[in-house]
N, C-alpha and C positions, 0 to 999 in steps of 0.2 A: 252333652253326651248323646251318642245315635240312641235312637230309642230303637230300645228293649221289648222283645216280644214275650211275654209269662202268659202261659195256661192259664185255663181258668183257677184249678188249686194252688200252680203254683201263686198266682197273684193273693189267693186266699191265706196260704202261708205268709208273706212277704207282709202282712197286712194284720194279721195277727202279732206275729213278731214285733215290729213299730208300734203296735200300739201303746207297747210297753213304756216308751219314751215320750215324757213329756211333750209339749207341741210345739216348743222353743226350741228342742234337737230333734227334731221327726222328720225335718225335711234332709240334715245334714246327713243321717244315720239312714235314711234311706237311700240317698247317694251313692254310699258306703256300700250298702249292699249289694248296689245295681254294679257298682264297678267290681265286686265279687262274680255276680250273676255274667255279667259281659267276659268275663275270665274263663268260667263254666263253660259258658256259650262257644268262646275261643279256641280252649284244648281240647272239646270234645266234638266239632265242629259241628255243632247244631245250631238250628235257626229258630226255635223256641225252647225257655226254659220250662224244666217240668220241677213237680216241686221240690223231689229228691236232689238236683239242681242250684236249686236258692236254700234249701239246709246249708248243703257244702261248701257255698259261698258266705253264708252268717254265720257257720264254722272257722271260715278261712279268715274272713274281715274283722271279727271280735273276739275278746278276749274270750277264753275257756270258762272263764265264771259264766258266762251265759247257757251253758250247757244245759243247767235245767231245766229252761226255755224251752233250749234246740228240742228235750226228749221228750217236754208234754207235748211241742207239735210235731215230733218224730212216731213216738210210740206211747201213747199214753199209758198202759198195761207194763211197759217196762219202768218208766218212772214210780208206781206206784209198790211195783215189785224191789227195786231200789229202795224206799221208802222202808218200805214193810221190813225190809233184810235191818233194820239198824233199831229197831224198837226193840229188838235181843240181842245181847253179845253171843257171838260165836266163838266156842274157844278154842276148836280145832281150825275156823275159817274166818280169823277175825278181819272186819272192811279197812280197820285202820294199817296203813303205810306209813313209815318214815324212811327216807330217802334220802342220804348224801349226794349232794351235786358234784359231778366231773367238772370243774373250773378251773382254770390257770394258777397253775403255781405264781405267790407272791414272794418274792425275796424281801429280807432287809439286811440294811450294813449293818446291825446287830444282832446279838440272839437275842430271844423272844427272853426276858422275865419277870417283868409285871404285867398281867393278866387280869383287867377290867371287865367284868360283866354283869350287866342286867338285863334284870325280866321286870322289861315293861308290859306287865300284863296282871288284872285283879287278882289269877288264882294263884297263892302258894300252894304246892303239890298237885297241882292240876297239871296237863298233857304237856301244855307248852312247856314249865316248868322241868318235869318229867326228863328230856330230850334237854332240855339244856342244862341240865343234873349229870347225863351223858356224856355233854360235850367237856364240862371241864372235869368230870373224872377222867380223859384222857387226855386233858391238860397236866392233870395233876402224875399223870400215870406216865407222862413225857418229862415228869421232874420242875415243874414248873407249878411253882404257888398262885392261888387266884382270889382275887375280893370278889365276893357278889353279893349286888346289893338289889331287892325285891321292892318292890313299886306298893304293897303293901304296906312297908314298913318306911315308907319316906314321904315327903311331899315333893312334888312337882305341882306348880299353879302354871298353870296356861300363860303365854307369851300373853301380854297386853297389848304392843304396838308401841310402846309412850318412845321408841330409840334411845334412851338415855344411855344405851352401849354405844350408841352413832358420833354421840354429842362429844365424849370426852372417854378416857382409859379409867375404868373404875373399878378398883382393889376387888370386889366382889364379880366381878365380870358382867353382872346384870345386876339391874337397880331392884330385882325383886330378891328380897330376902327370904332365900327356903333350900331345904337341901341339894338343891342343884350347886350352888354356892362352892361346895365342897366336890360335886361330884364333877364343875369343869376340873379342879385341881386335879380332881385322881384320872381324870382324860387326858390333860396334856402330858400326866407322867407315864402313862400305860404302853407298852409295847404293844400291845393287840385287845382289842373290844370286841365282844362280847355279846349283843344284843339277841333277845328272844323276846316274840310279841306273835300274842294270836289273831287272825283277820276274825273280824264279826261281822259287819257288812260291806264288802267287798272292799277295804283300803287296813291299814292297822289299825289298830286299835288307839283307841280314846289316849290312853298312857303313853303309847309310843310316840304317837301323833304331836305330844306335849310335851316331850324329851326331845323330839327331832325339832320344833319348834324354836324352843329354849335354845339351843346350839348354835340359834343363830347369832348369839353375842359373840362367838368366838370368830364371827366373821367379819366383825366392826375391826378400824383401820386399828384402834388400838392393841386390840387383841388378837387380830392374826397372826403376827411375825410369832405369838406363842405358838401356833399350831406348831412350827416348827417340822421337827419328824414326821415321816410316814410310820404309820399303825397298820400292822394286820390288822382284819376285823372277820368275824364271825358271824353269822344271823343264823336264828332257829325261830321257825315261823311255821304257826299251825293254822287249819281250817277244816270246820265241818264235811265239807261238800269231800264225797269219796273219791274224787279225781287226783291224780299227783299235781298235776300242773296246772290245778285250777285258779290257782292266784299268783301264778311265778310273774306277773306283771307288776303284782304287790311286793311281791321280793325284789325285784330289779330296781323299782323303781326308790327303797330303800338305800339298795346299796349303793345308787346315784346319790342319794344324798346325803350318806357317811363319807364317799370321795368329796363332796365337797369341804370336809371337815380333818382331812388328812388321814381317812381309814379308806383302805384298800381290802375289799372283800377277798379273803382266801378261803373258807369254809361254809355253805349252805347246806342244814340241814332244813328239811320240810318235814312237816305230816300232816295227812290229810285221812276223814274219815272220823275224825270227834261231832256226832251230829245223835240227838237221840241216848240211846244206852250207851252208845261209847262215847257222850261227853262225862261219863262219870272217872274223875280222875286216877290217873293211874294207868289208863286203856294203853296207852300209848308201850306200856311194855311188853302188850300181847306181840309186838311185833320185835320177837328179838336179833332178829338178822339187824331190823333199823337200828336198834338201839346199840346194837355193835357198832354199827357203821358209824353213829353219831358222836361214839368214844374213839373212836380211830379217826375222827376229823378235830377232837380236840386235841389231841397227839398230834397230828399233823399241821394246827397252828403253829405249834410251839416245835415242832423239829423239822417240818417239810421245805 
C-alpha cells in the first residue's frame, strides 16, 4: 500500500482505536483502516489525514457496533451524556426504537398456514420477547394460527461435533436426545419461521447460537431432501446500544444462515436501546409506532 501520511492526532487516533484488537488481528484491522483513510485522502483530495478523517474511515470500514469506540475518541462528553440519558426511562422521550425493515417481498407456491416460532432468548416477557408477541399477533390478526415455543421452557444442548447425522439417516435427526428432536419435525412442516434472539456481545445470543448450530443435521445427505419446501422466515433481534443499525451485521448474517436451511427472510423487525433502565422488560412498548409496525410485519408474513 502507498504509504499514508496521518497527523500527528490523527496517528494518535488510529492508535488508540487498534489498540482495542488483540495483536493477532492488529495488523490486518489496521490495514483496514488505512484502505478507509486512503479513500478520505482520495474524495477529498488531500495529502494528509487529519483525525476527523480516520474517524470517517473506521466509520466507513467497520461495523456500527463500534460506534462506542468511534464517540469516546470522537466526543468523550457526548458518550457519557448518552450514557447518563438511559439510567432513567423517559416516557415522553423514550431511547428505545423498534423498526420494521423495508426488504423484498417473498412469495411462495402456498399460502402461509403453519407458523413456527421461537424466542431463542433467556427472558420470557422481556423486550425481545415483547416485539415478537407483536409479530405473531399480526399473524394471528392475518388469520393464521401459530406455535411458539420459548427457550425457557425447552432444552437445546449445544451441537457436540460427534457427525453421527453425517454417518447414516437417523429417525431423531441428531443423535442427541432433547427437545430439538421435535422441534426439526415442526420445522420441516411450518410454512414460515419465526425466530427472535437478543445480541449480548456483539453476535446472538448463547440460545440462538445453539439452535442455529443444531440445524445443521438437517443438512446431512440424509436429511436434506426433507428440507424440501421453501419457508418464509421472520427474525425479531434486539440490542442495548441506542443505534438502529448497530448490529444489522448480526441480523444479515442470520438470515444467511436460515437460507441455508430452506427459510427465506421476508420480515425483520429490530430494536435497539434495551441498555440500563430500559432493559427492564416491557421498555420495548414505549415505542408504539414499533410495535405497530412489528404487528403489521406479522400480517405481512402470512398475506404479503
Amino acid at each position: 500500500m502507498t504509504e499514508i501520511k496521518l497527523a500527528k492526532d490523527a496517528q494518535d487516533v488510529l492508535d488508540k482505536f487498534l489498540f482495542v484488537f488483540p495483536s493477532a488481528s492488529r495488523t490486518v484491522n489496521r490495514e483496514k483502516a488505512l484502505k478507509g483513510v486512503a479513500l478520505q485522502l482520495l474524495t477529498k483530495g488531500a495529502a494528509e489525514a487529519d483525525r476527523d478523517m480516520v474517524l470517517e474511515a473506521i466509520e466507513d470500514m467497520f461495523p456500527k457496533s463500534f460506534e462506542p469506540l468511534t464517540m469516546r475518541l470522537r466526543d468523550m462528553q457526548a458518550l457519557a451524556a448518552l450514557a447518563e440519558s438511559q439510567k432513567e426511562i423517559s416516557q415522553e422521550h423514550p431511547v428505545v426504537k423498534v423498526r420494521r425493515w423495508g426488504i423484498p417481498r417473498v412469495t411462495l407456491d402456498r399460502p402461509v398456514k403453519k407458523v413456527l416460532a421461537l424466542l431463542a432468548g433467556p427472558r420470557k416477557k422481556g423486550n425481545t420477547d415483547s416485539i415478537l408477541d407483536a409479530v405473531l399477533q399480526g399473524v394471528n390478526e392475518a388469520g393464521c394460527s401459530v406455535e411458539k415455543l420459548s427457550f425457557p421452557d425447552i432444552t437445546i444442548s449445544p451441537c457436540i461435533g460427534c457427525m453421527a447425522c453425517e454417518a447414516k439417516e437417523l429417525e431423531t435427526y441428531c443423535a442427541i436426545n432433547d427437545d430439538m428432536t421435535d422441534i426439526y419435525r415442526r420445522f420441516l412442516e411450518c410454512d414460515a419461521f419465526v425466530l427472535g434472539f437478543p445480541v449480548y456481545t456483539a453476535r446472538e445470543c448463547s440460545q440462538a447460537a445453539a439452535f442455529l448450530d443444531r440445524l445443521k443435521a438437517l443438512r446431512s445427505p440424509g436429511n436434506y431432501k426433507k428440507l424440501g419446501k421453501l419457508r418464509k422466515g421472520a427474525l425479531v433481534v434486539t440490542w442495548g446500544w441506542p443505534t438502529e443499525n448497530a448490529y444489522n451485521h448480526v441480523v444479515e448474517n442470520v438470515a444467511f444462515v436460515l437460507k441455508l436451511y430452506g427459510v427465506e427472510t421476508a420480515e425483520i423487525v429490530t430494536g435497539s436501546g434495551f441498555w440500563e433502565a430500559y432493559y427492564k422488560k416491557g421498555t420495548a412498548q414505549l415505542d408504539e409506532k414499533g410495535i405497530t409496525q412489528a404487528k403489521e410485519a406479522g400480517t405481512a408474513l402470512v398475506l404479503g
